[in-house]
N, C-alpha and C positions, 0 to 999 in steps of 0.2 A: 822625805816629803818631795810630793813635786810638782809641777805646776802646767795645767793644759790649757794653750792660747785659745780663748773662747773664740775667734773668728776661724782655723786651720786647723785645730782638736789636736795638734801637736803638743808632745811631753815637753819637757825640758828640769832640768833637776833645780834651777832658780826662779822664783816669780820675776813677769812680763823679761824673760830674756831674748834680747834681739837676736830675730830671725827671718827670713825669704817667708814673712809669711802668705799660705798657699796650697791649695792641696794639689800633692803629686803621687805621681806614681811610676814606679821603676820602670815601666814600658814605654813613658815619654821620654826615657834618658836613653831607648835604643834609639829613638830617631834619626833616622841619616845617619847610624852606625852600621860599617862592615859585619857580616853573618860572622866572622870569627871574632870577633868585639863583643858581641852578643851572648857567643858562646863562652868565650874567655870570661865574662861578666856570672855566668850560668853556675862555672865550674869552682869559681872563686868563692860564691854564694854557698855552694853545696858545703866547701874547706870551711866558712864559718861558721854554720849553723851546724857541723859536727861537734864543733866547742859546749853547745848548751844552748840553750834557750836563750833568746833575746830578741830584740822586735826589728825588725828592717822600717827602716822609717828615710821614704825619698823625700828630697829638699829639690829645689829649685834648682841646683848646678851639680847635688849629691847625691848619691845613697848613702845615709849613715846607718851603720850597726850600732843599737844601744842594749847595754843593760841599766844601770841608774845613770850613766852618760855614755856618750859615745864612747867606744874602744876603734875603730875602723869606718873608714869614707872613703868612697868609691866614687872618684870622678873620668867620665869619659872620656876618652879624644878619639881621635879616628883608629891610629894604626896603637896604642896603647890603651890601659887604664892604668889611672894613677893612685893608688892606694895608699890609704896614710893609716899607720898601723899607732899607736897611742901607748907608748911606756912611760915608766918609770926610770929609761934609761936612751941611751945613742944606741942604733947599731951603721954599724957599717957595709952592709951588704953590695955586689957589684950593682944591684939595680937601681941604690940610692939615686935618687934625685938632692933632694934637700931635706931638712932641718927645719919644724918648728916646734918654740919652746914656748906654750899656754902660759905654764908657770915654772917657777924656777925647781926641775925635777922632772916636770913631763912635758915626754915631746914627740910629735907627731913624723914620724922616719915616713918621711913620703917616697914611694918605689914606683917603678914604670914595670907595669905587666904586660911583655906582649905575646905570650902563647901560654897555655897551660903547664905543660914543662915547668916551668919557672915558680910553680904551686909545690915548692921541696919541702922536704921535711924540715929545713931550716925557716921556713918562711911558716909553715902550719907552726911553731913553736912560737916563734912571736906572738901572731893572732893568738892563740891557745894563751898564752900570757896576759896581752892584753884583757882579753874575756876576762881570765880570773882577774885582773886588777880593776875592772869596772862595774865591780860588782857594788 
C-alpha cells in the first residue's frame, strides 16, 4: 500500500510521510553543475535503470530511485555526486564517504562519484542488490 501527498502527487510507502514537499525535477538539480556532473549524473542513471523498472522521483536536494521505497539518492555537489546505495548490509568501498543506519540492518553506504570510471562492476552489484531488496 502506499500513499500519494495530495499537494506534490508524490508516493511514499507510509500515510502523510515527512517530506520537501514540491514538485521537481532532475533538470533543476543540474543547475550550476559542471557538464561532466551532468554527464557523470546521465551515465549513473543509465547503471540503474538497467536493474529493472522503477520510478525516478527528484526531491528538493535529491533524486531518489524507488521501487516500494527508495533503494539509491543522488545528491549533487560541484566537482562529485554523492550517492547513497540502501542495504541490508556495510560495504566498505574506497569511495565511502559515510554510514547511515534508517533502522537497525539497513543502511545507506553513501559514495563520492567523480568520473564514470568509478560506475565498476562492484558498484553496478550493489545497486543491482539494492533494486532487488526494494522491492
Amino acid at each position: 500500500m502506499s500513499w500519494t501527498c495530495p499537494a506534490c502527487e508524490r508516493t511514499f510507502k507510509n500515510e502523510n510521510q515527512p517530506h520537501s514537499c514540491g514538485r521537481y525535477t532532475v533538470e533543476q538539480q543540474f543547475n550550476g553543475k559542471p557538464a561532466h556532473i551532468v554527464a557523470l549524473y546521465h551515465a549513473l542513471e543509465r547503471t540503474i535503470l538497467a536493474c529493472g523498472p522503477c520510478k525516478i522521483d527528484p526531491a528538493k536536494t535529491a533524486v531518489l530511485f524507488k521501487r516500494s521505497v527508495p533503494f539509491v539518492s543522488v545528491k549533487f555537489r560541484m566537482n562529485y555526486l554523492l550517492v547513497g546505495i540502501r542495504l541490508f548490509r556495510e560495504i566498505k568501498p574506497p569511495l565511502l564517504q559515510s554510514i547511515f543506519e534508517f533502522r537497525p540492518g539497513l543502511c545507506e553506504n553513501r559514495l563520492r562519484l567523480h568520473e564514470p570510471g568509478e560506475i565498476d562492476d562492484a558498484f553496478r552489484g550493489w545497486v543491482q542488490e539494492a533494486w532487488h531488496d526494494a522491492a
